[in-house]
C-alpha positions in Angstrom: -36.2 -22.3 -5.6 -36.7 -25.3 -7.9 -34.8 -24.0 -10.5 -32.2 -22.9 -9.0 -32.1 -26.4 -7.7 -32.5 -27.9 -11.0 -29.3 -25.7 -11.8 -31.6 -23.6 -14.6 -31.4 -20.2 -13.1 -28.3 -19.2 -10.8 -29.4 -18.3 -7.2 -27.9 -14.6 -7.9 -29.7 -13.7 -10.5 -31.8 -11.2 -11.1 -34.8 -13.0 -12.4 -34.8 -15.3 -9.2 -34.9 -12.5 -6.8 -37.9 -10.4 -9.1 -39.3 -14.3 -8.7 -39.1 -13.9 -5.0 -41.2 -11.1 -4.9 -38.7 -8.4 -4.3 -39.7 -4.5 -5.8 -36.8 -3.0 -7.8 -35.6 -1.3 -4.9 -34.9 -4.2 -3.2 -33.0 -5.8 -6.0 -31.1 -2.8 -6.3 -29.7 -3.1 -2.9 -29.1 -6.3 -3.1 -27.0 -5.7 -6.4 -25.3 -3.0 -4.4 -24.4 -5.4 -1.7 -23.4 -8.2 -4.1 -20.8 -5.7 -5.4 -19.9 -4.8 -1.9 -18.5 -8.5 -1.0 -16.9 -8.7 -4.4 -15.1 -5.4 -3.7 -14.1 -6.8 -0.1 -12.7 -10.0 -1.6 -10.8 -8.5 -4.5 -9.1 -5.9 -2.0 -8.6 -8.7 0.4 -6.8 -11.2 -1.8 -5.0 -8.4 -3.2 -3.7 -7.4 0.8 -2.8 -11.1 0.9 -0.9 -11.1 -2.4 0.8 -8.4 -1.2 2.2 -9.8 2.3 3.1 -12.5 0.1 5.0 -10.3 -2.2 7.0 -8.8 1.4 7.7 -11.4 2.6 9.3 -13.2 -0.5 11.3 -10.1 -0.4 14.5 -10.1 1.9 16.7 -7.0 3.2 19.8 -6.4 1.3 22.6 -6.8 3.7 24.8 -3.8 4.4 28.4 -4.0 2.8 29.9 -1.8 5.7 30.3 0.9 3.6 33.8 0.7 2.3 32.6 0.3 -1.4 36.2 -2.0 -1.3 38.5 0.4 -0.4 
């Protein structure tokens, strides 16, 4: 914990969780769910990107349909 404190190792690493005493199959899922939230946020700021996109986006008006006859 104190070196992740002291900024030397980052708190996701693998080395800090092996330090915490977890077996490889418990790193493993944690890796797993790690890529799990990244997965969630990617897809979720691409969904927002793309409301964005829809709503920047207006209707084209009808002409009446004369084509200027």
């Amino acid at each position: 914990v104190k070196l992740v404190q002291a900024g030397i190792l980052p708190a996701e690493g693998e080395v800090v969780l092996e330090m915490a005493g977890l077996s490889e199959d418990q790193r493993q899922r944690v890796a797993a769910e790690r890529r799990r939230a990244q997965g969630r946020q990617v897809r979720d700021r691409l969904t927002q990107l793309g409301a964005e996109d829809q709503a920047d986006e207006e209707p084209e008006e009808p002409d009446g349909g004369d084509d200027g006859l």
